[in-house]
C-alpha positions as CSV (number, residue, x, y, z in Angstrom):
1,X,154.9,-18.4,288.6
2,X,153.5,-14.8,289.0
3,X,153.3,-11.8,286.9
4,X,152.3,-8.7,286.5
5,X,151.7,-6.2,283.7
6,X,150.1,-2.9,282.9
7,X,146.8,-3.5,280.8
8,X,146.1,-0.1,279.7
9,X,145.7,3.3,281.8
10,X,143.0,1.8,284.6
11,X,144.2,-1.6,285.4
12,X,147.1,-3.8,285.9
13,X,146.6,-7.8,285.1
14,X,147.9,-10.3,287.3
15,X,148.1,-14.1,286.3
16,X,149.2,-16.4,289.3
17,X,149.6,-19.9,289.6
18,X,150.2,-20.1,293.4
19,X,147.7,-21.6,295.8
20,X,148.8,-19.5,298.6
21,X,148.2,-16.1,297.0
22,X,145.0,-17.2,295.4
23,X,143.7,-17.9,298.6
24,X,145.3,-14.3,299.7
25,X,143.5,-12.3,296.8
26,X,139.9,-14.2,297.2
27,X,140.2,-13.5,301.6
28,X,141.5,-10.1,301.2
29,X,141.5,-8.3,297.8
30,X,137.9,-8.4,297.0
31,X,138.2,-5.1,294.4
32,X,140.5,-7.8,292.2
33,X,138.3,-9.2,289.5
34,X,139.0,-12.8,287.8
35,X,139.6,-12.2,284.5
36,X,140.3,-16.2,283.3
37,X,140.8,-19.2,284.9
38,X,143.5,-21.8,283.1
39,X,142.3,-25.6,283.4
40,X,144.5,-28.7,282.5
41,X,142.7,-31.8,282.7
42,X,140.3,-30.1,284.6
43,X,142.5,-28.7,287.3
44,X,142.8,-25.2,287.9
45,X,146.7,-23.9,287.6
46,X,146.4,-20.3,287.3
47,X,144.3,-17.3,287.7
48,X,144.6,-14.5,285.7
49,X,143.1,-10.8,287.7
50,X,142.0,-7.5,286.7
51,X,143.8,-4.8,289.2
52,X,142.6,-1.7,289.9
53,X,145.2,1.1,289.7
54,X,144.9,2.2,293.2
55,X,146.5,-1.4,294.0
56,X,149.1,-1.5,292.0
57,X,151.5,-1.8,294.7
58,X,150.0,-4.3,296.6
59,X,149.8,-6.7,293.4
60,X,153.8,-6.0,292.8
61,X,154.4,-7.0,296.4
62,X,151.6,-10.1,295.8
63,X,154.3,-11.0,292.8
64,X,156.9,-10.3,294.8
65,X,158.4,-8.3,291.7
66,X,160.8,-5.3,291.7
67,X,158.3,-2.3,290.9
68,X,160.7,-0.5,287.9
């Protein structure tokens, strides 16, 4: 599961659960700032980041979600 949402008028929040893009965001998107990290038994299963505005539309297309 992946989502994104608008935060307030300087940053967008992504929360991800996906191995695959975490690995994208920490290679790649090094302006994306962890905001939490969700443990369950002491696993990791999601990520929660703070977006900068300018990448808005590369965290829509990293959530693979219809920008409205």
């Amino acid at each position: 599961m992946t989502e994104v949402w608008k935060m307030d008028n300087d940053f967008y929040c992504l929360y991800t659960e996906n191995r695959d893009i975490m690995k994208r965001i920490r290679r790649y998107y090094t302006d994306f700032e962890i905001m939490a990290e969700y443990f369950k038994f002491d696993k990791l299963i999601g990520i929660q980041y703070k977006v900068p505005i300018k990448r808005k539309r590369s965290a829509f297309r990293l959530a693979k979600v219809a920008q409205f």
